[in-house]
C-alpha positions in Angstrom: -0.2 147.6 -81.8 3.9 146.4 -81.4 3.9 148.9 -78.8 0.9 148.2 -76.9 1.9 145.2 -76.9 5.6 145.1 -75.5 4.2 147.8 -73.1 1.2 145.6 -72.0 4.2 142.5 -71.7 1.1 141.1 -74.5 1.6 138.5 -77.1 1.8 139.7 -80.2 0.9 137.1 -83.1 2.6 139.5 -86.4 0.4 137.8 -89.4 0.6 140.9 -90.9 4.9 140.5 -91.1 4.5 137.2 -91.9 1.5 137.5 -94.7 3.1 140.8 -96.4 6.3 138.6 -96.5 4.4 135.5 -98.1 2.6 137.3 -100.0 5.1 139.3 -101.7 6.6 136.1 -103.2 3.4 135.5 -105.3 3.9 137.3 -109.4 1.1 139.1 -109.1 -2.5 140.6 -107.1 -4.4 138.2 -109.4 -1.7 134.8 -108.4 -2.3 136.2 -104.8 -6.5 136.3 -105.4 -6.5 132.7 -107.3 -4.9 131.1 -104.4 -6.5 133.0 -101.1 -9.4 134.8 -102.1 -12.9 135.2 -103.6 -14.3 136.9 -106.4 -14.8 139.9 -104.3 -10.9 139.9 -103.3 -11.8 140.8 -99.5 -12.3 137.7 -98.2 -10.6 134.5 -98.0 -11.6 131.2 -99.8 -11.6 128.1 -97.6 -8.5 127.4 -99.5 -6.8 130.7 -98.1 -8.4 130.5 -95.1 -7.3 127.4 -93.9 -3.6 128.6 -94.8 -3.7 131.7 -93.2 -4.8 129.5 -90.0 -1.8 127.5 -90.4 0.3 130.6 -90.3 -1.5 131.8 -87.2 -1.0 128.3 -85.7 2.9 128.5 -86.6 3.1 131.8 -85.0 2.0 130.7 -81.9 3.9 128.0 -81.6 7.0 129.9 -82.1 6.2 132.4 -79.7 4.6 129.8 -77.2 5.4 126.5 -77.4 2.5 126.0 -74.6 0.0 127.0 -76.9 0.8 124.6 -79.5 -0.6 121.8 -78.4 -2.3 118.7 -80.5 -5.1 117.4 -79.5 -6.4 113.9 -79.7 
């Protein structure tokens, strides 16, 4: 996907650099699950999801600062 990407001259949002690097500062799978996650560990909790969005959102910002922009 990188190198589609850079051949394609596409944006490339990373969330998976910048999740594995997040989550890799949590103890454990089961501090990971309590904070993101369901019961069913797949899918994120409104919690989660709403962080995970804010990630996204920070993302493009850096890359873009045109497509950060707050509405009103």
């Amino acid at each position: 996907v990188r190198d589609l990407a850079k051949d394609e001259n596409i944006l490339l949002l990373d969330l998976y650099e910048k999740s594995w690097h997040i989550f890799n500062s949590y103890p454990t799978h089961d501090a990971i699950a309590a904070k993101f996650a369901y019961d069913d560990r797949t899918h994120f909790n409104p919690q989660g999801a709403k962080i995970v969005a804010g990630w996204v959102k920070v993302l493009a910002c850096e890359a873009s600062p045109a497509l950060c922009v707050e509405f009103k």
